[in-house]
N, C-alpha and C positions, 0 to 999 in steps of 0.2 A: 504494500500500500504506500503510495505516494507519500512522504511528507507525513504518515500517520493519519492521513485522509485530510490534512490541513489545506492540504494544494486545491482539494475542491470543496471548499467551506461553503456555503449559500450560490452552489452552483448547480443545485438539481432542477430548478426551469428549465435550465439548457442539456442537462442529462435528458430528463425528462421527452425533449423534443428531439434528440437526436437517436434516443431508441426508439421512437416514433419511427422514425426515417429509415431507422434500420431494418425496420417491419417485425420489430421486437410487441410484444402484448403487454410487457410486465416490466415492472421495477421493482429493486430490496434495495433502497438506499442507506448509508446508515445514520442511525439516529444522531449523533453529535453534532455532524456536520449539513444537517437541515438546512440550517440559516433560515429565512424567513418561510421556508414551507414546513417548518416544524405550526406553524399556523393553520389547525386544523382545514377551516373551512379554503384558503385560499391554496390549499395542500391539494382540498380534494375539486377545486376548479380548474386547477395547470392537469390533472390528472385529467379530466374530463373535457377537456381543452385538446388536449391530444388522443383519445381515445386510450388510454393507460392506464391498468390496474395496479395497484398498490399489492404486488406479490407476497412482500417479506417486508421488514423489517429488523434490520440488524442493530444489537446492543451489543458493544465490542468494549468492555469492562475492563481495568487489572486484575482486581475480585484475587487480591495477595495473602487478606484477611483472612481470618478464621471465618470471619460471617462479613457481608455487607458492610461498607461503610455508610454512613448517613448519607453522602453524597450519592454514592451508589445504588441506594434504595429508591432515593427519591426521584433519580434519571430514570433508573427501570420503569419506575411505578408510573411515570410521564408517557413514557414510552407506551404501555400497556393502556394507557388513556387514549392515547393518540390509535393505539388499533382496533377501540373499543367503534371506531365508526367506521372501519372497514373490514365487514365478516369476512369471515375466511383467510384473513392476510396473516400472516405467521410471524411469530416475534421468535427470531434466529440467536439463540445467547449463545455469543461470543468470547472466551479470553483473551486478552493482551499477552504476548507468550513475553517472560520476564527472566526467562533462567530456568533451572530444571534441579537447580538446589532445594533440600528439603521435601523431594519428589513425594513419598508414601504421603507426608500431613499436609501438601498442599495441593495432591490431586483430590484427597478424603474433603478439604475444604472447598476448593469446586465445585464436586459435586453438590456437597450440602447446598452451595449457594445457587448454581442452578434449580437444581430440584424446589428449592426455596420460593424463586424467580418464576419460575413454570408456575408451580401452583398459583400464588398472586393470579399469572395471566391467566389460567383455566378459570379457575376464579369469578372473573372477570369476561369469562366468554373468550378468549383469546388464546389461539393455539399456538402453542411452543414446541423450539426445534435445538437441538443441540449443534454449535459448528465446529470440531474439532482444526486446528491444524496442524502445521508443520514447520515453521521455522527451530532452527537447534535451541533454540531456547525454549521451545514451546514443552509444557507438558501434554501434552495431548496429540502429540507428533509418530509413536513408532506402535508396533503391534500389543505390544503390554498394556499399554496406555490405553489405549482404546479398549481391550478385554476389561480394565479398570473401569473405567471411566460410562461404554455403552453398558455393560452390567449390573453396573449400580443406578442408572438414571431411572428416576422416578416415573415410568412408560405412562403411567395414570396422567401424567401433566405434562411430557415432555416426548418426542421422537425426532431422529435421527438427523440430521442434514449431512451424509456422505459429500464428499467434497473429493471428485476423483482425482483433482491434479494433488492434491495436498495427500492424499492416501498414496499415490505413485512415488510420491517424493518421501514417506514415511518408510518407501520399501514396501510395501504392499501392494497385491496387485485388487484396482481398483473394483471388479466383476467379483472377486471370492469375497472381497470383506462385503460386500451389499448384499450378495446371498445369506453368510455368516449372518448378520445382522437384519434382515429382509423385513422383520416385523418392526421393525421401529421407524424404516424410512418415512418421512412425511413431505421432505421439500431437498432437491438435490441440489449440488453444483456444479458447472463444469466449466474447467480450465484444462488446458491443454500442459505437456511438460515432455521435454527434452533430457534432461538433468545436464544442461550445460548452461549455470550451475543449477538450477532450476528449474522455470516456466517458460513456457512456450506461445508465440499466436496460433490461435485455434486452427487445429488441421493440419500445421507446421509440427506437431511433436508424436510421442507415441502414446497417446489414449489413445483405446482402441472406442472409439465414441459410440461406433455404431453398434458395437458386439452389446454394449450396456446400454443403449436407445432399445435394442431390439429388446434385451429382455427387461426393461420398466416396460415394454407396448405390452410386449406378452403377460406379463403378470398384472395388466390393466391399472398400471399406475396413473393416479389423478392430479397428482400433486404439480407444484410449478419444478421445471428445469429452468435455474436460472445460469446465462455464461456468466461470469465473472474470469475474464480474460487477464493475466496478470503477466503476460511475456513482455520484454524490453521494449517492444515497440508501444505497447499501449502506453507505457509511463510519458512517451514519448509525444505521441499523438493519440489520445485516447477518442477522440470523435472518430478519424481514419480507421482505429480497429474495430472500433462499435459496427460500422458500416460493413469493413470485413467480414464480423464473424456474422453478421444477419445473413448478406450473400452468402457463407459458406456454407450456412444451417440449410440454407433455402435451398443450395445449385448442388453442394456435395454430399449434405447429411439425410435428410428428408427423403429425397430419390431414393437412397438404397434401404429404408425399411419397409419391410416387407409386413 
């Protein structure tokens, strides 16, 4: 993420309209960096304005605590307000990956604090998604972590957001862990990746995209796909890849499921 998502602070109008153009349906923007469409109703007129559902919403936290900090509650709990006027749109909780010291009592306090978070949203009417990833800092980045972490999550309040490029990157391969895991899926992701050193633009790396389109079709998955495209070029020009990956969903990926 650019800048810790600073680079595009009150820039989702223009997100907004160029996934329009991209002949994208959906958006998961994340919550910090709203800027002024964290204002509900003028939130849901640029959505309406372009023809654009509000997919997801993402809450990307430290969450270093043992539990919530006051700050931390009060954002979620805003958060969870904000999705309260758009059914069906998913609040995505996210960690800030920070280090990988103190691994056993600080993946045991994640959880807590998700599962914590989820229920609020359930609560609330508001469906929650867990986002694992993968930078070396991250806890929630290799196979262990994940057996941790999807095992203990609270399924009553909480399912899955598999993220294949970050699963690729943890060394796993993207197709076994969403089977492994199958009943918790609720909202996917997909980035492309090379491992040189990382991410990839969509279609440029080795997800195998279409082997794992084919089976969410088959096992009649309802949920949103959303890209989240994170290779070198998007940091770079992030409108030009938006427009890429729509074309390559449309011209390369689409045609071949069957």
């Amino acid at each position: 993420m650019n800048n810790d998502g600073k680079t595009y602070n009150n820039q989702l109008g223009h997100m907004i309209e160029v996934i329009a153009k991209a002949g994208f349906s959906g958006i998961q923007p994340i919550y910090t960096w709203m800027g002024d469409l964290k204002d509900i109703d003028r939130l849901e007129a640029k959505l309406k304005e372009q023809r654009i559902e509000l997919a997801a919403l993402s809450l990307a936290m430290d969450w270093n605590g043992s539990e919530e900090s006051e700050k931390e509650r009060e954002e979620a709990n805003q958060a969870i307000s904000l999705l309260q006027r758009f059914p069906d749109a998913i609040l995505c909780t996210v960690q800030k990956p920070s280090g990988r010291h103190d691994l056993i009592a600080r993946r045991r306090n994640l959880l807590n604090i998700v599962n914590s978070v989820s229920r609020r949203g359930i609560d609330k009417g508001v469906p929650c998604s867990f986002h694992p990833n993968s930078p070396h800092t991250s806890i929630t980045r290799t196979e262990e972590d994940y057996s941790v972490i999807l095992e203990s999550l609270d399924s009553a309040a909480t399912g899955w957001t598999p993220d294949v490029g970050h699963i690729i990157n943890g060394d796993m391969d993207p197709l076994e862990k969403m089977k492994e895991y199958d009943s918790l899926i609720n909202h996917v992701h997909y980035k492309d990746w090379n491992g040189e050193p990382e991410f990839a633009l969509m279609g440029k790396g080795k997800v195998d995209f279409l082997a794992i389109t084919q089976w969410l079709m088959d096992r009649n998955y309802k949920g949103w796909i959303v890209c989240e495209d994170e290779g070198k070029e998007a940091l770079q020009d992030p409108d030009a890849v938006t427009l890429h990956d729509g074309r390559w969903i449309k011209e390369e990926l689409v045609p071949r499921i069957k």
